[in-house]
C-alpha positions as CSV (number, residue, x, y, z in Angstrom):
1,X,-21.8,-5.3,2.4
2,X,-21.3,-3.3,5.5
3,X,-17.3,-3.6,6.0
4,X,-17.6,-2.6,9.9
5,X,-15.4,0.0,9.5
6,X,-17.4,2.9,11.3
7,X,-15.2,5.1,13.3
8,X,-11.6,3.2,12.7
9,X,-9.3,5.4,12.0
10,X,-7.2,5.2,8.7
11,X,-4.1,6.7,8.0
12,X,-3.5,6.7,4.3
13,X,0.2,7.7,3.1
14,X,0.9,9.1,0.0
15,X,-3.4,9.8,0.2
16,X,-3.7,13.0,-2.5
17,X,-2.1,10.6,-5.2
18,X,-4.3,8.9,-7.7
19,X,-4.6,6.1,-6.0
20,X,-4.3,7.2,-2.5
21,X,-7.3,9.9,-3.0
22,X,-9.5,7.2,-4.5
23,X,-8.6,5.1,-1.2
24,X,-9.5,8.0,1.5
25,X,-12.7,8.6,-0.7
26,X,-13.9,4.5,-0.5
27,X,-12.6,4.5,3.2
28,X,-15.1,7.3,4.1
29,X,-17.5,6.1,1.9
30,X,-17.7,3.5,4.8
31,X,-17.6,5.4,7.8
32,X,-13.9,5.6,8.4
33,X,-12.1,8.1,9.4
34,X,-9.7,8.1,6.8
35,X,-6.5,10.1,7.8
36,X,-4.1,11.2,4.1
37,X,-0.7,11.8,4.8
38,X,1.9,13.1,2.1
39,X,4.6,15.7,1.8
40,X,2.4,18.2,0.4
41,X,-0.2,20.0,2.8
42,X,-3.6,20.3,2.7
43,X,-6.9,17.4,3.9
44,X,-4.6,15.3,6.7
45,X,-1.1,15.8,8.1
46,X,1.9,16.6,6.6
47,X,4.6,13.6,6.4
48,X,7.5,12.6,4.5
49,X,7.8,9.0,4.3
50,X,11.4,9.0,3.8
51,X,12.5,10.7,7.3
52,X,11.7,8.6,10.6
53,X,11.2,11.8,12.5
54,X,8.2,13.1,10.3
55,X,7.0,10.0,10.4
56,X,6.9,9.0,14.1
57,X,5.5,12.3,14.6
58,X,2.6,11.7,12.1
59,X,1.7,8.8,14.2
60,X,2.2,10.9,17.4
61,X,-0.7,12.9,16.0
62,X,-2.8,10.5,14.4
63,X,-3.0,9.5,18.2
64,X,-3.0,12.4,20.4
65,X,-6.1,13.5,18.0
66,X,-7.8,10.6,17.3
67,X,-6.8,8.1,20.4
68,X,-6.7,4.7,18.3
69,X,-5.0,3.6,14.8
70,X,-7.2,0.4,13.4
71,X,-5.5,0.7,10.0
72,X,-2.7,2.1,7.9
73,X,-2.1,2.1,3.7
74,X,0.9,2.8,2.1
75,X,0.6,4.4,-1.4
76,X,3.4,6.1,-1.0
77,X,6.2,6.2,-4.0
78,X,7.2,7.8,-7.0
79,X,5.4,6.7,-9.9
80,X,7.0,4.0,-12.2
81,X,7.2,6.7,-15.3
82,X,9.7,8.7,-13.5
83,X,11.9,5.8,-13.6
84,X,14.6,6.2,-16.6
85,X,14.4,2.9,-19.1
86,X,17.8,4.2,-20.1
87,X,19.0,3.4,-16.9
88,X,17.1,0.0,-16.4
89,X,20.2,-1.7,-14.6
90,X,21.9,1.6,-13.1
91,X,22.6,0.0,-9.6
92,X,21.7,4.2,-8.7
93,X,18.6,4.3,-9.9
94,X,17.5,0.8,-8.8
95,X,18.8,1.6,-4.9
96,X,16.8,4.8,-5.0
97,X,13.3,3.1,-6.4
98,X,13.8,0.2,-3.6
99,X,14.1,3.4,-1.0
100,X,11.5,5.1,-2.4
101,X,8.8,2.5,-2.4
102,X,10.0,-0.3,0.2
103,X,11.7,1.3,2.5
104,X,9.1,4.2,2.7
105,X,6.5,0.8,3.2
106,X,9.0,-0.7,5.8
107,X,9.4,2.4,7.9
108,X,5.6,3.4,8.3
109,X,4.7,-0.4,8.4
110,X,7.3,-0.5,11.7
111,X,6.1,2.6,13.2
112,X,2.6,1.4,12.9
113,X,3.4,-2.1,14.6
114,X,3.7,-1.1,18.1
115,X,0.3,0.6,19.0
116,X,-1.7,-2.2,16.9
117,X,-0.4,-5.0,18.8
118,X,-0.7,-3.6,22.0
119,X,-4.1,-2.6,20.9
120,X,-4.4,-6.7,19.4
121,X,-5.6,-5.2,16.3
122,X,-4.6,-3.7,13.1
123,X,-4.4,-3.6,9.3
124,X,-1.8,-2.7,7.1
125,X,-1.3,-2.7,3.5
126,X,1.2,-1.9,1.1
127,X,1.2,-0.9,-2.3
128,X,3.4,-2.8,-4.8
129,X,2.4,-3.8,-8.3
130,X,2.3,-6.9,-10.9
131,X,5.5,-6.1,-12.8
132,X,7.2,-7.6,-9.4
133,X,6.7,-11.0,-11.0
134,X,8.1,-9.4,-14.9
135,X,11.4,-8.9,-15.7
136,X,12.0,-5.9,-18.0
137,X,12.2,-2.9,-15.5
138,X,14.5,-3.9,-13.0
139,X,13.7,-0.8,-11.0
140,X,10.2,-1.6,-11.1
141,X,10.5,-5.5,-10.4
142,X,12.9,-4.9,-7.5
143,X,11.2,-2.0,-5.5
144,X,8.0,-3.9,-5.8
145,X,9.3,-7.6,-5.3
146,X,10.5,-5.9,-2.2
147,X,7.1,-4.5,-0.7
148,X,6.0,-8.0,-1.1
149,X,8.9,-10.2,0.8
150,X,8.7,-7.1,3.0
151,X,5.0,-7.8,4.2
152,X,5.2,-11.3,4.4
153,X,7.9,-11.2,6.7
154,X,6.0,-8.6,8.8
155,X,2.9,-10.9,8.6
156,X,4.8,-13.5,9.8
157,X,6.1,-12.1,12.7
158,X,2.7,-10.6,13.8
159,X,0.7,-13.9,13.2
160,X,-1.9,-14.6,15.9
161,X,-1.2,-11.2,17.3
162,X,-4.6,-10.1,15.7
163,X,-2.4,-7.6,13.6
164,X,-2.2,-8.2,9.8
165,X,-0.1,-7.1,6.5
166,X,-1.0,-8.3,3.0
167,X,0.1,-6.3,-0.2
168,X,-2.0,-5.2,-3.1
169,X,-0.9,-5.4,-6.5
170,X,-2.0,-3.8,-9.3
171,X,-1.5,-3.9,-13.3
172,X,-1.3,-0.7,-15.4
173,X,-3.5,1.8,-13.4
174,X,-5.6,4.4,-15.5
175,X,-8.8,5.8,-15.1
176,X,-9.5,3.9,-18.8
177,X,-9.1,0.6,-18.6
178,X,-8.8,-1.2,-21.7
179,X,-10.9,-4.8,-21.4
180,X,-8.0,-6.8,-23.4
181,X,-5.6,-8.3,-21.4
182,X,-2.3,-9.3,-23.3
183,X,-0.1,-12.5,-22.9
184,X,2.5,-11.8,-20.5
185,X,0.8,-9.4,-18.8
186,X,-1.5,-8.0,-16.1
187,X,-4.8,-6.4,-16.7
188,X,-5.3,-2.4,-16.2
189,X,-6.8,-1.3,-12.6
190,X,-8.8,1.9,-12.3
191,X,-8.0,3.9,-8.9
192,X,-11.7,2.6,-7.6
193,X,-10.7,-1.0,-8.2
194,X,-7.6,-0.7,-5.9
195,X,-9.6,0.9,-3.3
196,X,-12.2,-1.2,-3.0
197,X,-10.1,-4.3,-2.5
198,X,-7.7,-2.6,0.0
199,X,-11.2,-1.1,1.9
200,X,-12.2,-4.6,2.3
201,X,-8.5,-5.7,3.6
202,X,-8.2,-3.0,6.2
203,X,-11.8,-4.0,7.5
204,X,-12.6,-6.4,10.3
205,X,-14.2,-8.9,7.6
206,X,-10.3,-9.9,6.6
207,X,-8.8,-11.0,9.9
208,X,-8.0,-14.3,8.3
209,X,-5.9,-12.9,5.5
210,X,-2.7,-11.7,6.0
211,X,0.9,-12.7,4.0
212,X,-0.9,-12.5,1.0
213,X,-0.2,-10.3,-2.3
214,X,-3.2,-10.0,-4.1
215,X,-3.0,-8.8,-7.9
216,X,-5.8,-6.1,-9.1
217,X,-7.1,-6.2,-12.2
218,X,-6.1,-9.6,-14.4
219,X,-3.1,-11.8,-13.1
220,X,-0.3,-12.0,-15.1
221,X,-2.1,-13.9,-18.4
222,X,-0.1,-17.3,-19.3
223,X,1.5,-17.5,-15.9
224,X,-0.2,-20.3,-13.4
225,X,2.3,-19.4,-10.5
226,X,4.4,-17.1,-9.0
């Protein structure tokens, strides 16, 4: 399926992760000019999420090269083994994952706003994650619960301005996943499965979805809704 996406211009933040890389890789596999951002230089630009300034002047790039932004993806955040079970409820470390992962989301999903609806067009997703809908890592559940209320309030707001925002959610992400899926829990995502769902959201093919937060690999099993 040709996704339409020749010459759009993705930016991808947080792009020389695991999942980020595996993103840029399927976006160009399509023709896109697929844009990684992180703090770390190298294949992109340069930005820290965290700071507005480095941000807004990302975007100031992106367009002064480039002249148009059809799409962003945010896969920027620390990863959820660096949070401390020890300190599952530590108000601390629980304010510092929500920063880390939806505010960095809120802030690059704001800056991007402006340019796609003037333009009437634009995709942006968000990475968050299945153990939103688990209780057990409060860190977890919270910074990713976030991402999600986040982008459905954005979608909301942008609805019929041809500007859209859905989140992707994935289980356990490895490069091996294992084909049994437990009670009570989501199925493991490889880096290509994320990327190939989020490809298809940032393409022109998903104008009609936006709001949404759609899980990757098995949905929680033994759970009909969330």
């Amino acid at each position: 399926m040709d996704l339409q996406l020749t010459e759009h211009v993705i930016l991808v933040v947080g792009g020389r992760g695991l999942v980020g890389s595996a993103i840029v890789d399927r976006l160009r596999a399509e023709g896109a000019t697929a844009i990684p951002a992180s703090r770390r230089a190298g294949d992109g630009l340069v930005m820290d999420a965290s700071d507005d300034a480095s941000v807004a002047a990302g975007f100031a790039r992106v367009h002064a090269e480039h002249g148009r932004l059809d799409g962003v993806v945010v896969a920027a955040a620390p990863s959820a083994q660096t949070l401390d079970p020890a300190r599952n409820a530590d108000p601390d470390q629980v304010l510092e994952a929500f920063e880390g992962k939806a505010l960095t989301f809120l802030r690059v999903a704001n800056a991007a706003i402006p340019s796609m609806r003037e333009a009437g067009y634009g995709r942006i997703v968000g990475l968050s994650g299945q153990n939103a809908f688990l209780t057990g890592n409060l860190a977890g559940s919270v910074r990713n619960a976030a991402v999600i209320i986040a982008a459905k309030n954005l979608a909301d707001s942008l609805a019929g301005t041809g500007v859209t925002v859905n989140t992707v959610s994935p289980g356990a992400v490895t490069t091996e996943p294992s084909a049994e899926v437990a009670v009570a829990r989501g199925g493991d995502s490889t880096p290509a499965d994320i990327a190939h769902l989020i490809a298809f959201l940032v393409s022109p093919l998903a104008g009609a979805i936006s709001g949404e937060s759609i899980a990757v690999g098995h949905r929680v099993r033994g759970v009909t809704s969330l």
